[in-house]
Backbone as a chain_set.jsonl record, in Angstrom:
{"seq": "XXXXXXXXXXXXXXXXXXXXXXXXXXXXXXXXXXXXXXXXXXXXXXXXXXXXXXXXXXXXXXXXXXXXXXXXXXXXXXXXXXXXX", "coords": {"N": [[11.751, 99.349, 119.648], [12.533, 98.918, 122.827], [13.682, 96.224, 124.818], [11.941, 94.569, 127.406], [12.251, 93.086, 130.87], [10.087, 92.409, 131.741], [8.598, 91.058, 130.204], [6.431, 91.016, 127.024], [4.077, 92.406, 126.052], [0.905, 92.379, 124.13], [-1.607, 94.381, 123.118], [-5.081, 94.774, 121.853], [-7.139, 97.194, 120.364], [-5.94, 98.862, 120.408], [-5.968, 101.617, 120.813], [-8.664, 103.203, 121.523], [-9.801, 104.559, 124.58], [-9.793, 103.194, 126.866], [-7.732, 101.15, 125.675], [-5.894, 102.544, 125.003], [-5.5, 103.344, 128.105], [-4.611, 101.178, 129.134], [-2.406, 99.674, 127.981], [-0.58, 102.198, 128.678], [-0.262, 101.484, 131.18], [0.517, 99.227, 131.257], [3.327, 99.798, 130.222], [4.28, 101.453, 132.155], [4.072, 99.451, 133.979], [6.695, 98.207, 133.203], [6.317, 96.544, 131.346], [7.261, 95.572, 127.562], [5.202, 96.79, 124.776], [2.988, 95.786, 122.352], [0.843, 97.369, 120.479], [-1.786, 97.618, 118.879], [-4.557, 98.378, 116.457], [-6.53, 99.325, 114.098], [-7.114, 101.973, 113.847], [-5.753, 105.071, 113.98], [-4.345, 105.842, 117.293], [-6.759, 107.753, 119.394], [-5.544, 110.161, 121.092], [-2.158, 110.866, 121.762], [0.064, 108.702, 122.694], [1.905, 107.469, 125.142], [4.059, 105.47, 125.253], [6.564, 105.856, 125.072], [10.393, 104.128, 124.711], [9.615, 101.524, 125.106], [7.243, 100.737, 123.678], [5.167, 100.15, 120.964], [3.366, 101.281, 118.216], [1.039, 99.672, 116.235], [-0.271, 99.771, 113.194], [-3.575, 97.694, 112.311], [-5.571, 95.996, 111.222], [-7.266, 93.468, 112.806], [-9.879, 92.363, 111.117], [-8.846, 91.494, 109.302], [-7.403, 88.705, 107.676], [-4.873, 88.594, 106.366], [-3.156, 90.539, 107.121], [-2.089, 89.498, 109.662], [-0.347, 88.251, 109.448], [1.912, 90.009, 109.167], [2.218, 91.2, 111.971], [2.86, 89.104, 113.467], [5.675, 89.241, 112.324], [6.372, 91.401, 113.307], [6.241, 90.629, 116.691], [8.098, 88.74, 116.086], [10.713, 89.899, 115.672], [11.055, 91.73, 117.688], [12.318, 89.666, 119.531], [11.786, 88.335, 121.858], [9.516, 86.088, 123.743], [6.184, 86.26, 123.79], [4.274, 87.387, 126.541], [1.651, 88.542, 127.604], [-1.384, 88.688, 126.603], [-4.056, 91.311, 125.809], [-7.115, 91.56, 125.004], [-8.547, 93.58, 123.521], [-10.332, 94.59, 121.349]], "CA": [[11.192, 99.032, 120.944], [13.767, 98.036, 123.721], [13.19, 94.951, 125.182], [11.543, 94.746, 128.911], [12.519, 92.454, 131.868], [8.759, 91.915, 132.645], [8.393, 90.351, 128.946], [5.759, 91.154, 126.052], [2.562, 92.734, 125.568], [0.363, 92.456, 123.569], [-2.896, 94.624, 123.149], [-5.077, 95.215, 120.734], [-8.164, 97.908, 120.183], [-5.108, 100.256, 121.955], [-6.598, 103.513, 120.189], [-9.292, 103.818, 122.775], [-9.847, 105.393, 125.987], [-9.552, 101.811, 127.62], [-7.1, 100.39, 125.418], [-5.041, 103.837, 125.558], [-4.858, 103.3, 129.487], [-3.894, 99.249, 129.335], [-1.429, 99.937, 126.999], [0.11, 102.918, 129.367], [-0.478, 101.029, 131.925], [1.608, 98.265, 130.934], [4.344, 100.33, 129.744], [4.315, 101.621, 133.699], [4.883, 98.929, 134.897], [7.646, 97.671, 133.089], [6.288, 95.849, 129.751], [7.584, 96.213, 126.679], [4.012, 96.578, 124.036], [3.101, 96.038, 120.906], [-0.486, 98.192, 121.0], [-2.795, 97.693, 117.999], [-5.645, 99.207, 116.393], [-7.117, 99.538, 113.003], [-7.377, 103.012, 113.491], [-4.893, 105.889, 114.7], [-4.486, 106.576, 118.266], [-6.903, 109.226, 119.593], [-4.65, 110.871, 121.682], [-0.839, 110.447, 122.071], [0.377, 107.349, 123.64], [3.188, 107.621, 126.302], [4.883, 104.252, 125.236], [8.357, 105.957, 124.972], [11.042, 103.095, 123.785], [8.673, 100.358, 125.708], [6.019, 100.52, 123.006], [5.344, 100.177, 119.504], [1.758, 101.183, 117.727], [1.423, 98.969, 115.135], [-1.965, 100.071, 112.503], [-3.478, 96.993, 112.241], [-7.369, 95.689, 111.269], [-7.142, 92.142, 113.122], [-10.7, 91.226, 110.542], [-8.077, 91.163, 107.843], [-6.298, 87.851, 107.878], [-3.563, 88.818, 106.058], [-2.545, 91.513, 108.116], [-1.852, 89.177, 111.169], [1.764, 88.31, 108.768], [2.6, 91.699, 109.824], [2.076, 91.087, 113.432], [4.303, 87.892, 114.059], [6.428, 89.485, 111.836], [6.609, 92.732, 114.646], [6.545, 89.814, 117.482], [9.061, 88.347, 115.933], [11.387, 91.412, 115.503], [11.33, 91.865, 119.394], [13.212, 88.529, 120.1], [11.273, 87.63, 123.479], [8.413, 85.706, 124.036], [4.655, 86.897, 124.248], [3.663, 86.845, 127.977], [0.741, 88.922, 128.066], [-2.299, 89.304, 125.533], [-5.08, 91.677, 126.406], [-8.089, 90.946, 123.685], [-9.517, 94.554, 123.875], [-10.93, 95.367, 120.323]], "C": [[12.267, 98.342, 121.775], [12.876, 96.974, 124.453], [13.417, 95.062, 126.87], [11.887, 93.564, 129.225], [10.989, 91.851, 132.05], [7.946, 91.27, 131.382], [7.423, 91.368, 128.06], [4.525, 91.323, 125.887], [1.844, 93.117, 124.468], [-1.175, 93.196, 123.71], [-3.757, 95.101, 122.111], [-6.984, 96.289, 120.933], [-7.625, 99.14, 121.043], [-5.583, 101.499, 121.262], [-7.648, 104.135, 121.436], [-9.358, 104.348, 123.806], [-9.15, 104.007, 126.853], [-8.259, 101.42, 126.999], [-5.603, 101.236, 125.462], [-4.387, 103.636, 126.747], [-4.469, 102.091, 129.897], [-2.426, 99.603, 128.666], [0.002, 100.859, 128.156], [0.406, 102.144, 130.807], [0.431, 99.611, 132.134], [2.97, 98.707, 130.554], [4.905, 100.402, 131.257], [4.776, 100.549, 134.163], [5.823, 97.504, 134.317], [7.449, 97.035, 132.061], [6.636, 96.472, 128.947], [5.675, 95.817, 125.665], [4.172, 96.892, 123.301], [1.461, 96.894, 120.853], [-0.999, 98.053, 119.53], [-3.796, 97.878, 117.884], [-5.36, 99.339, 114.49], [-7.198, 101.224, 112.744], [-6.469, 104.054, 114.267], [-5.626, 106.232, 115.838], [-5.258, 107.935, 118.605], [-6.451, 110.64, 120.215], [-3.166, 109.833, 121.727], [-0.216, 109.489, 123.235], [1.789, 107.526, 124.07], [3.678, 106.048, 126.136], [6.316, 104.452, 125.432], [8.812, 104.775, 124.21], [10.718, 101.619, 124.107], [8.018, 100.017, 124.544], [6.187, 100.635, 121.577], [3.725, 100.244, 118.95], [1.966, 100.411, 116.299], [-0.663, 99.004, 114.655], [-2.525, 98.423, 111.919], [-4.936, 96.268, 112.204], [-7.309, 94.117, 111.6], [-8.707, 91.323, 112.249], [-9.933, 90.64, 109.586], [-6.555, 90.13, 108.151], [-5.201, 87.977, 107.821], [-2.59, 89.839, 106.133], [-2.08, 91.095, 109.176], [-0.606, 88.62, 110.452], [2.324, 89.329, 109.439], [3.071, 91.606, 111.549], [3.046, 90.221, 113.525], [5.39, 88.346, 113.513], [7.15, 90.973, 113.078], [6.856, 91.864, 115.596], [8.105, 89.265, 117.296], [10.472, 88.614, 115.797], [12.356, 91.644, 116.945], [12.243, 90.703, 119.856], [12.83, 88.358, 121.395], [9.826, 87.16, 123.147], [7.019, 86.037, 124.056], [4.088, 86.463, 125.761], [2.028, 87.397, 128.039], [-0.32, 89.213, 126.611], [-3.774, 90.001, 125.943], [-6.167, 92.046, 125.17], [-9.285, 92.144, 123.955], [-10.791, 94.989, 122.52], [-12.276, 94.141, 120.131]], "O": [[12.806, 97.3, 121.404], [11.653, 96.961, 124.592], [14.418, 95.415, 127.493], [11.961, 92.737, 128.315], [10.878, 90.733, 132.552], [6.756, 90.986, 131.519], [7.568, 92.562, 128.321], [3.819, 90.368, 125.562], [2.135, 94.147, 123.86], [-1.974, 92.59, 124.424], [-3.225, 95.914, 121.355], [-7.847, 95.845, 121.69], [-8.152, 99.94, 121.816], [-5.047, 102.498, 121.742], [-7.496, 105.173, 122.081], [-8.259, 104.898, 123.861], [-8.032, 104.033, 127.369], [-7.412, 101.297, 127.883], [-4.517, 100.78, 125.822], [-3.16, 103.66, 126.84], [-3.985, 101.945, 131.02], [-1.43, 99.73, 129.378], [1.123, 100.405, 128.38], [1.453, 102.394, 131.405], [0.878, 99.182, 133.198], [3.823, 97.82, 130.594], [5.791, 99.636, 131.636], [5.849, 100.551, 134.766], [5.78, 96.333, 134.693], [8.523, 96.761, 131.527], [6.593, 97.701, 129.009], [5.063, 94.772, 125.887], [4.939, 97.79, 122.952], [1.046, 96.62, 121.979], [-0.193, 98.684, 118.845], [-4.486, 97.713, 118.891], [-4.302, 99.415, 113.865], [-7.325, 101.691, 111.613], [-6.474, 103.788, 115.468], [-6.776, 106.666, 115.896], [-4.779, 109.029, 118.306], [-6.827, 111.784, 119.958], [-3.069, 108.606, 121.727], [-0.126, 109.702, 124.444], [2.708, 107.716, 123.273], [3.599, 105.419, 127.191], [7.126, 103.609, 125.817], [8.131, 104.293, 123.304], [11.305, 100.666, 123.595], [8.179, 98.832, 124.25], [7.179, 101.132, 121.043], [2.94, 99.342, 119.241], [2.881, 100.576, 115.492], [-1.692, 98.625, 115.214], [-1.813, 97.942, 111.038], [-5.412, 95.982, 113.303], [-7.302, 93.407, 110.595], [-8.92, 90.126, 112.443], [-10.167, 89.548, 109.07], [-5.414, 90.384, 108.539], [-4.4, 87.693, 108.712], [-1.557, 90.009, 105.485], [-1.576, 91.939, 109.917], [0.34, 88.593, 111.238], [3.237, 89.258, 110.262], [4.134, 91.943, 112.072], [4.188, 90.654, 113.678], [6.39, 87.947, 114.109], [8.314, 91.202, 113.407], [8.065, 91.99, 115.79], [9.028, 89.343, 118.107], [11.328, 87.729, 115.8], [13.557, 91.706, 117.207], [13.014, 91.039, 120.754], [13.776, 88.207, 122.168], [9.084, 87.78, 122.385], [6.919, 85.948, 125.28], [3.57, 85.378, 126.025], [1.2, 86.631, 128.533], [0.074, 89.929, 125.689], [-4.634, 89.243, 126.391], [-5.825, 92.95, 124.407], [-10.427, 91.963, 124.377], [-11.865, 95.553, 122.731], [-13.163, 94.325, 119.298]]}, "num_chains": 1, "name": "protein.A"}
């Protein structure tokens, strides 16, 4: 994932119709995203080198290691979290 000027997104329940078009939608305009979901994308996500899908069941505690561990990867900040799932 290359690293955006307009910082770090975060979204999560991005598989959906909704979370699909936040996700793209943030890419657009200039975020770099991390897009999560428990369950594969239903259609193909236009993140290009902005985005990163990361499979990811946020009930399961010890799956959110994984996550800071992807945050942490990126080397910038978290600016944006959109709490879709």
């Amino acid at each position: 994932m290359a690293e955006s000027p307009d910082g770090l997104a975060i979204v999560t329940g991005a598989s959906g119709t909704i979370g699909t078009w936040i996700t793209e939608f943030l890419v657009a305009g200039g975020h770099s995203v991390i897009a999560i979901d428990a369950r594969p994308p239903a259609k193909e996500q236009n993140l290009g080198r902005a985005g990163e899908f990361v499979p990811l069941d946020l009930r399961d505690e010890s799956q959110m290691t994984s996550l800071l561990d992807v945050v942490e990867r990126t080397g910038v900040t978290l600016d944006v979290l959109v709490n879709n799932a």
